[in-house]
C-alpha positions as CSV (number, residue, x, y, z in Angstrom):
1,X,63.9,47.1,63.5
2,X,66.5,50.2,63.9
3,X,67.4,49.5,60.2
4,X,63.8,49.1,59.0
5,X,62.9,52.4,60.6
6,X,65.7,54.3,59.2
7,X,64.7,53.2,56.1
8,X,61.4,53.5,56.2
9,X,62.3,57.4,57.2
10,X,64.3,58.0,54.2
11,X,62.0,56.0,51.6
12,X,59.0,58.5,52.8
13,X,61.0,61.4,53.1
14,X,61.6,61.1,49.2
15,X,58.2,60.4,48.6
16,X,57.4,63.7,50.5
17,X,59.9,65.6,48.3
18,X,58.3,64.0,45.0
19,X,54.8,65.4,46.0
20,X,56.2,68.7,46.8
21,X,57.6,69.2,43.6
22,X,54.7,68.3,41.8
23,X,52.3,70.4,44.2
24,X,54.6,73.4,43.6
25,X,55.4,73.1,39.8
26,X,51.4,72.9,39.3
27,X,51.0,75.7,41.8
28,X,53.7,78.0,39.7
29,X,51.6,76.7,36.2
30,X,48.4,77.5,37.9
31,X,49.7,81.1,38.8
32,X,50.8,81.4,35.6
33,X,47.3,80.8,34.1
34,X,45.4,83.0,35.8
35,X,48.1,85.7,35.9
36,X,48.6,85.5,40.0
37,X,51.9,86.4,41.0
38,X,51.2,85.9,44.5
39,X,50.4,82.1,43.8
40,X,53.7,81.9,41.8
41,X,55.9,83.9,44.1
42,X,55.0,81.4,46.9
43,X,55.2,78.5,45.1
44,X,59.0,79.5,44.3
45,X,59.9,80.5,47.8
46,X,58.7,76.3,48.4
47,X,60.7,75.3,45.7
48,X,64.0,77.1,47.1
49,X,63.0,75.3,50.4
50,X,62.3,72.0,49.1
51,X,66.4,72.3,47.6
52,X,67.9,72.8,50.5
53,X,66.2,69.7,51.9
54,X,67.0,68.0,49.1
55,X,70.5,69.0,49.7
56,X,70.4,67.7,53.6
57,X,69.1,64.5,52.3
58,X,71.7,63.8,50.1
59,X,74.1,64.5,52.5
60,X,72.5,62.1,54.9
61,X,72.4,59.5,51.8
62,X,76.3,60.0,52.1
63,X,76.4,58.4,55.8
64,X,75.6,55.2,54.5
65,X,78.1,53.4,56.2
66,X,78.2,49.9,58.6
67,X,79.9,52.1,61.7
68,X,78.5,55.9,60.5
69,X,75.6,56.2,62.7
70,X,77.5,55.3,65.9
71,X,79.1,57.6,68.2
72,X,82.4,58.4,68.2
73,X,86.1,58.6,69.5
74,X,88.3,61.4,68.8
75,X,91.7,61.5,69.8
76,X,93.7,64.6,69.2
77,X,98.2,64.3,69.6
78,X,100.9,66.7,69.8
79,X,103.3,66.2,67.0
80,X,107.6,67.4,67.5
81,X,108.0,70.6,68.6
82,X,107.0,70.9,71.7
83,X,104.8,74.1,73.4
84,X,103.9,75.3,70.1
85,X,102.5,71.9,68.9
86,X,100.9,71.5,72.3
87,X,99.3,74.4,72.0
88,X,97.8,73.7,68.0
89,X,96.4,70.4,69.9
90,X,94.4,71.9,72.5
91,X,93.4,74.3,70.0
92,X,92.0,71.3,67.7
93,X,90.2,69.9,70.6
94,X,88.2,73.2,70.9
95,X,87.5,73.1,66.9
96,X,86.0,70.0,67.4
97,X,84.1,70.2,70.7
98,X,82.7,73.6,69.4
99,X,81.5,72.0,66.5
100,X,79.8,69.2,68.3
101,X,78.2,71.7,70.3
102,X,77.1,73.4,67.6
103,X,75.0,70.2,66.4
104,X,74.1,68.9,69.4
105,X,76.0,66.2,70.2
106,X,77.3,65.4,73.7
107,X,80.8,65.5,74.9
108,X,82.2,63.2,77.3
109,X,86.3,63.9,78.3
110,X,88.0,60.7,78.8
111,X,91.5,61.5,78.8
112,X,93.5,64.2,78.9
113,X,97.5,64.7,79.2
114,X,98.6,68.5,79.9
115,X,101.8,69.8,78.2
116,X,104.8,71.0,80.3
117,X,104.1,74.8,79.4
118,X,101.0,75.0,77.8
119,X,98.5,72.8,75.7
120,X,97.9,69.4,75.3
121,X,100.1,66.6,74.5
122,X,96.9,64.2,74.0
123,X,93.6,64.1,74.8
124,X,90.7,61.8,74.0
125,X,86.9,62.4,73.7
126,X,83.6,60.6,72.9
127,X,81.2,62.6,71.0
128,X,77.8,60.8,71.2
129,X,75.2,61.7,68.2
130,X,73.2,60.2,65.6
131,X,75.4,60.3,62.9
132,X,78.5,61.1,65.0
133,X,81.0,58.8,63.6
134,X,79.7,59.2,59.7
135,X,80.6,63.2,59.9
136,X,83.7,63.1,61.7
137,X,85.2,60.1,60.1
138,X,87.4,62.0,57.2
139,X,89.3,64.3,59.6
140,X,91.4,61.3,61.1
141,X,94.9,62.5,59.8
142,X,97.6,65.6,60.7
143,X,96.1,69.1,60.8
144,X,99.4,71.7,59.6
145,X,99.0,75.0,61.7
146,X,101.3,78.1,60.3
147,X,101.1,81.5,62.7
148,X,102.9,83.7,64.7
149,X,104.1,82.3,67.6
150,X,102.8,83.7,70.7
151,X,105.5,81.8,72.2
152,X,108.2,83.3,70.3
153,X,110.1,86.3,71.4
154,X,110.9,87.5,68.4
155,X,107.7,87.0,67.0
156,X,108.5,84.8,64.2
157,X,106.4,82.4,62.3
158,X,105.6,78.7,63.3
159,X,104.9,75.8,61.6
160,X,103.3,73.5,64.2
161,X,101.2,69.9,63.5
162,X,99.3,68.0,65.3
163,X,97.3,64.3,64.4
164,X,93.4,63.5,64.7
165,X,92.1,59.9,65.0
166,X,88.6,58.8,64.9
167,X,87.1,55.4,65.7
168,X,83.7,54.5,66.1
169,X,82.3,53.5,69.8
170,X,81.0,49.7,69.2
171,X,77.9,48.8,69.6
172,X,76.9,46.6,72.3
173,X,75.6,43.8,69.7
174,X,79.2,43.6,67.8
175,X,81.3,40.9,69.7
176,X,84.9,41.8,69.4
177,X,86.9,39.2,71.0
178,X,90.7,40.5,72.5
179,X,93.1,38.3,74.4
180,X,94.0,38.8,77.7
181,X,97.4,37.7,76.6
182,X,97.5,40.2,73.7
183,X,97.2,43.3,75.7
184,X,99.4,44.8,78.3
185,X,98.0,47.0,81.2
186,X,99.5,49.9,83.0
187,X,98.1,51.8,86.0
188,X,99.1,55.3,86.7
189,X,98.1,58.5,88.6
190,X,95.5,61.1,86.3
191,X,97.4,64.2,85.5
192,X,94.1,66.1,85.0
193,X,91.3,67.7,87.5
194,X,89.7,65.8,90.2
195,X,90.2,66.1,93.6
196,X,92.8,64.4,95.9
197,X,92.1,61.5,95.8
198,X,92.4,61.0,91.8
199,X,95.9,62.8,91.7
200,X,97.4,60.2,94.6
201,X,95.9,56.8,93.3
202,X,96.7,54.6,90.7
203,X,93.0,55.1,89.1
204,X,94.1,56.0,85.3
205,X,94.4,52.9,82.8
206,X,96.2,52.2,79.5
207,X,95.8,49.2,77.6
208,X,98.5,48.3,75.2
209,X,97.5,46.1,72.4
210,X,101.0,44.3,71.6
211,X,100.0,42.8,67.9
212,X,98.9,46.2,66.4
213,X,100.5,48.4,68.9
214,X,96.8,50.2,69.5
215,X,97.0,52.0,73.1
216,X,94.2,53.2,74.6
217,X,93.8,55.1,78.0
218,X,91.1,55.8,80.0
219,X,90.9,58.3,83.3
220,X,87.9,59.9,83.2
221,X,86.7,58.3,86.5
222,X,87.3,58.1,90.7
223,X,87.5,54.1,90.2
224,X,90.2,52.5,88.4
225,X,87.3,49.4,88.1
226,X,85.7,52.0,85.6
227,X,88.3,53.4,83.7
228,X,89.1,49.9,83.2
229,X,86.1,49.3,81.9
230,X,85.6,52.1,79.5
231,X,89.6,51.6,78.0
232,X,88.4,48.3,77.1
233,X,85.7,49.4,75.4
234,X,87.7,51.5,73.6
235,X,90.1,49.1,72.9
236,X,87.5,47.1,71.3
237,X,86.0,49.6,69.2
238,X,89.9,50.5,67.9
239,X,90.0,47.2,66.9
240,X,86.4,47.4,65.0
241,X,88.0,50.6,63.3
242,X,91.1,49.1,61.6
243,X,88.7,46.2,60.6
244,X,86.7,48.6,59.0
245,X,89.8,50.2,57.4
246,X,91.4,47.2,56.2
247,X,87.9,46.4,54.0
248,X,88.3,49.7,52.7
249,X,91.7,49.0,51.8
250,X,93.0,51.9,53.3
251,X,94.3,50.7,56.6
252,X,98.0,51.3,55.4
253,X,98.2,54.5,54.7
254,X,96.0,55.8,57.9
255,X,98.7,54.1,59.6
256,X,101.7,55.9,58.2
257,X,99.4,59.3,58.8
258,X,99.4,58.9,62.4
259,X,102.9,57.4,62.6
260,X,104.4,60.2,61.2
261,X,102.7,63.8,62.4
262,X,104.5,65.9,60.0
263,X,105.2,67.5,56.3
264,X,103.5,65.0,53.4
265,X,101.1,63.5,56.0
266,X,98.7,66.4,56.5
267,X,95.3,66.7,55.4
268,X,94.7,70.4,55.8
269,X,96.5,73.3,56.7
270,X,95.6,76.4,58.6
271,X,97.6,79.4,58.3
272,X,97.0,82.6,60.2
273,X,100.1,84.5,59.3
274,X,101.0,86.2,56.5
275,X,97.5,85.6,54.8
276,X,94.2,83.8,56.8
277,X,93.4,80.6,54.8
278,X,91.9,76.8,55.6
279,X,92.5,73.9,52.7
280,X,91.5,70.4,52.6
281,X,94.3,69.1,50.7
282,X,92.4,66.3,49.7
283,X,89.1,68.2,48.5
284,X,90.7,71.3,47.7
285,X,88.2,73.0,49.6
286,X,89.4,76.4,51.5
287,X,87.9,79.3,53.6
288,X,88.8,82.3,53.9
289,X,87.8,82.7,57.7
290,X,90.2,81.0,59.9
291,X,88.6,81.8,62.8
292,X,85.5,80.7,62.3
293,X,86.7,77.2,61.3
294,X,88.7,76.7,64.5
295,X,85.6,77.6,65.8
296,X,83.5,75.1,64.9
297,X,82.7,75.5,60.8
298,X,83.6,72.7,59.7
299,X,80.6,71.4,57.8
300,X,81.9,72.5,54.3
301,X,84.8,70.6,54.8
302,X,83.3,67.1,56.3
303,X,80.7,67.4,53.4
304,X,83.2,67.7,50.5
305,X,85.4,64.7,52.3
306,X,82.1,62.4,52.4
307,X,81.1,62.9,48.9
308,X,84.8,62.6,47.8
309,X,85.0,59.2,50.0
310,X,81.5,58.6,48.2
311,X,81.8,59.6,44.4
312,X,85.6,59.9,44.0
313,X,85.5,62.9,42.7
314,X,84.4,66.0,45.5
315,X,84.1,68.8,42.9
316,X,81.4,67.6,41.1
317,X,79.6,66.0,43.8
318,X,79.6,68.8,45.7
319,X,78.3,70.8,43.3
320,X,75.8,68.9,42.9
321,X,74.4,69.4,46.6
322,X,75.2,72.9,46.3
């Protein structure tokens, strides 16, 4: 019924588009008849609206996938180089919590590791939205940051990286079954916020799976019962993800990506210092305003990725929906 409805929606919705454009072009051929500007002028202003819905449609069209309109999982890790690396992760994980913000998603924190100094060394979130996996599923890969170190004494430049890793949150009706044999689990104290009694008991979880060396973890919660729970869910919905990847034939080379957080693996670069520019390596894509990408612009880039994943080709696709 979920599946009729949604295409029910979009089957109307371009029924509603087709009878807009023909009220409008009559309206502007009308106008032009009888020599009324007004009529014309407003039927153009319509038209200019009706293309930019056009536009979000077709980027909708895009998230066509089996997993893209469940929620998601975003995992962010610290690559080599310790504080300064650190730091470029915890600044990712505010790029991509202000961006869910931004569109209304909710954001749940389900693990978090703090670096010695400052930073992150990992951390793991589940953004929850229609649509939430489909958008954020092209940023899985290493993210190059190049600045001035505000670390560094001497103030010289960095090069710091850090990876992303997105998996879909499984829904309830998908049946992925793991053996208990398969998977090894480890309870530790949370090195986060929480009161007493979650730094001085065993509450955290991490689930190793041993034949695809997946490792989830999970302490979010009081009750190690419930961490449990949600690392297993996790788990499973890992699992779904290189299932997904492995029909798209591209399991292998996501792998090496997140093996190796470093130079030839990254999928955009950020520089701050000596010039301010973002580029999708993959899309060729760029902005010109660093700042407002790690604060949450990041539509432009998801967009060209989706059509690129789509049509194969992201220049001409996007310029399409432009």
């Amino acid at each position: 019924m979920q599946e009729r409805t949604s295409l029910e929606d979009a089957l109307s919705g371009i029924a509603k588009v087709e009878r807009e454009l023909e009220d409008n072009v009559g309206m502007i051929e009308l106008g032009e008849a009888e020599n009324d500007q007004g009529v014309v002028a407003e039927a153009e202003t319509a038209l200019k609206a009706l293309k930019k819905e056009v536009a979000r449609r077709e980027l909708e069209a895009l998230l066509s996938g089996e997993a893209d309109k469940f929620d998601s999982y975003l995992e962010v890790h610290a690559g080599a180089g310790g504080t300064e690396s650190q730091d470029w992760a915890e600044m990712l994980l505010r790029m991509y919590t202000r961006w869910a913000e931004k569109h209304g998603f909710k954001i749940e924190y389900l693990e978090e590791s703090q670096g010695e100094e400052a930073g992150i060394k990992s951390a793991t979130i589940q953004i929850s939205g229609h649509n939430a996996y489909g958008w954020l599923k092209t940023e899985s890969g290493v993210h190059r940051l190049v600045r001035i170190s505000p670390y560094d004494s001497n103030a010289r430049r960095h090069t710091s990286f850090s990876s992303i890793w997105v998996y879909p949150v499984v829904d309830d009706r998908i049946e992925i079954d793991v053996s208990e044999s398969d998977v090894r689990i480890d309870t530790y104290r949370s090195s986060g916020s929480g009161g007493q009694h979650v730094n001085t008991t065993d509450s955290a979880v991490r689930i190793t799976h041993i034949p695809t060396g997946i490792v989830v973890a999970c302490q979010q919660e009081r009750s190690q019962h419930k961490n449990r729970a949600t690392a297993w869910n996790m788990l499973r919905a890992r699992l779904y993800e290189l299932e997904l990847k492995k029909r798209e034939e591209k399991a292998n080379a996501e792998a090496a990506a997140k093996t190796d957080i470093g130079w030839g693996h990254q999928i955009r670069s950020y520089v701050l210092q000596p010039y301010q520019l973002v580029k999708d390596l993959r899309t060729g894509v760029q902005s010109t305003s660093p700042q407002d990408v790690l604060d949450g612009d990041l539509d432009d880039f998801m967009e060209a990725s989706l059509a690129q994943r789509v049509y194969g080709g992201a220049a001409e696709a996007v310029e399409d929906v432009d």
